[in-house]
C-alpha positions, 0 to 999 in steps of 0.5 A: 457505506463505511466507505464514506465516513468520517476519516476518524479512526482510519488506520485505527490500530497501527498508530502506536505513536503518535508524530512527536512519539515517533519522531522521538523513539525513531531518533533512539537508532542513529539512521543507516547509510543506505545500501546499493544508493544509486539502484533506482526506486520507484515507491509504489505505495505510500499516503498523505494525510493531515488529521488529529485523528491520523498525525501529519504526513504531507509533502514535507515529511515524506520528502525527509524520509526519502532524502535518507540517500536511496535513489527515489526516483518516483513514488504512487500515492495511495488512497486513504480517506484523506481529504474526502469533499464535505460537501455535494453527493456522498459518492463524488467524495473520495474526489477531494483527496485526488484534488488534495494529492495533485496539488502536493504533486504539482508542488514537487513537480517545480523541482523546488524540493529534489528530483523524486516525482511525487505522486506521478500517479495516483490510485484513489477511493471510490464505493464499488457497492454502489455499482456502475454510478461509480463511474461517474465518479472514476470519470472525475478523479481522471479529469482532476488527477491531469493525467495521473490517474491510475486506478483505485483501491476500495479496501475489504480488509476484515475480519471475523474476531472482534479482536482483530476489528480494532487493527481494521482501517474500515468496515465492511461485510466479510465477503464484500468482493463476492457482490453483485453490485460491487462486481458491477462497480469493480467492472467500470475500471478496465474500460477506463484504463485503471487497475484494481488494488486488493486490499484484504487480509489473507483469510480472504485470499479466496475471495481475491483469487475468485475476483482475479479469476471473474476480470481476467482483463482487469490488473489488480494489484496485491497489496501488502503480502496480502495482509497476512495477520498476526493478532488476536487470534492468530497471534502465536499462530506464525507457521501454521497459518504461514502455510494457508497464507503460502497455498493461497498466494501460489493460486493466486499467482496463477491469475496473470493479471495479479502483480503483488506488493512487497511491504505493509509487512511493518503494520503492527497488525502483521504481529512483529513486536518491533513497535514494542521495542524501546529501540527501533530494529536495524534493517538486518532485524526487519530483513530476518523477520519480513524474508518469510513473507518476501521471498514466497511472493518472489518465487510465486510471481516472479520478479516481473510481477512483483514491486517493493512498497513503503507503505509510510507512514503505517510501516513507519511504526516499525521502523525507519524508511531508510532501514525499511529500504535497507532491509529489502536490499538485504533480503535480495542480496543475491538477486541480479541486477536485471532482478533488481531492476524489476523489483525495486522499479520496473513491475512499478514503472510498468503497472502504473505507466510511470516513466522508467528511470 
């Protein structure tokens, strides 16, 4: 049930700085001219929120990363416990932050503040453990979201070593998605048109490969490289468990209804120091470092299964949105233009039935 606690300490561990730290130490670094500035983007992963657990990212501050000059087209928004109803049955919660999101969509949707479509789709929380009641639920968030729904993410990211607990978002048994009753959550969403999105860290890719391979008929999308760590016990460890990261993601590719994010790679969990620095990394030093984890899940998938994401404010830590974007053009340099439109907006445009730019 930790789906449905307090949001206090949601994120817990990738909160280096605070807003006004942030906003300061990413001041220290004069932001890039963006590259390829006219290639259409859709994000496919970002969050809203307003706590003095979590800081302040709402309309106005996602509006200010993107108007960096690259072309966002479009963006998804991501559940993160923000907003969760105080009131009424635990398990109809998460449907206040579908309630809070639309109305910071509608507000963008007046075209009062650019051109981005903000939130045209939205993937929302939910308890999979409580089974197929879950349905309820989902049936309320589309009937909230006025047609933006498109799926729902119930986080299982975790792990053994304590000190690795601190940089965990939520708490939940290790093999959560092997279930009975969470498999009988999981199995309402295809019936109701929406996907499934798999957040986990990669020494549960193999719980992630048995789910894609038991709902063949049901999307699920990889988030964030697979959530590869680099803390605690795994910290000093990049290439060893870079190979059992690889392995896996190559069986999970396998499953053709398994697309995959590239990003969240700036979390601090990923074990990057870029957070440490007393200047933020340009894009050519987040390029050389996230290429490892970028370029595999390419080459397993394929560029039609596979969107860059933002993942802000998380990745912010780690650096600005307009190097973040920079960074990934780097790292695809060489791809074709067809390449690039699959990446930056097509698999996004696809999976989450959003309008093509």
């Amino acid at each position: 049930m930790a789906q449905f606690g307090d949001a206090k300490g949601e994120y817990r561990g990738t909160t280096v700085r605070d807003d006004a730290q942030l906003a300061a130490w990413l001041a220290k670094r004069p932001t890039e001219a963006p590259l390829e500035p006219d290639l259409p983007i859709i994000d496919p992963h970002h969050h809203f929120w307003d706590s003095p657990h979590r800081g302040h990212y709402l309309l106005p501050e996602l509006l200010a990363d993107i108007g960096g000059g690259h072309n966002i087209v479009s963006t998804v928004f991501l559940e993160c416990r923000a907003m969760y109803r105080k009131d009424g049955p635990r398990e109809m919660a998460p449907l206040g932050e579908v309630e809070f999101v639309v109305g910071l969509a509608a507000q963008a949707a007046s075209g009062n503040y650019g051109p981005c479509r903000v939130a045209e789709g939205i993937v929302a929380g939910g308890d999979l453990t409580v089974g197929s009641k879950v349905r309820e639920l989902f049936e309320a968030q589309i009937v909230a979201a006025g047609g933006r729904m498109r799926g729902m993410r119930h986080g299982v990211a975790w792990d053994e070593h304590e000190s690795v607990s601190k940089y965990a978002s939520r708490t939940v048994p290790l093999h959560q998605v092997m279930d009975p009753k969470f498999r009988e959550g999981f199995a309402q969403l295809a019936p109701l048109g929406m996907s499934f999105e798999s957040w986990q860290y990669h020494p549960q890719l193999p719980d992630a490969i048995d789910l894609a391979r038991s709902f063949p008929d049901t999307t699920i999308i990889l988030n964030h490289v697979g959530g590869v760590l680099g803390v605690g016990p795994y910290a000093g460890r990049r290439q060893e468990e870079l190979a059992r990261w690889k392995k896996d993601i190559n069986e999970l590719a396998k499953c053709p209804n398994v697309y995959c994010k590239l990003g969240g790679i700036g979390m601090v969990s990923f074990g990057f120091d870029f957070h440490e620095r007393d200047v933020p990394p340009s894009s050519e030093d987040l390029a050389a470092a996230w290429r490892i984890y970028v370029e595999p899940c390419i080459e397993a998938f394929g560029v039609d299964r596979c969107m860059f994401e933002s993942n802000f404010p998380p990745d912010k830590q780690s650096g600005g949105y307009t190097e973040l974007w920079n960074a990934f053009k780097r790292i695809t340099a060489k791809a074709s233009a067809d390449e690039k439109r699959a990446l930056y907006s097509g698999t996004a445009a696809k999976v989450y039935r959003l309008e093509v730019p």
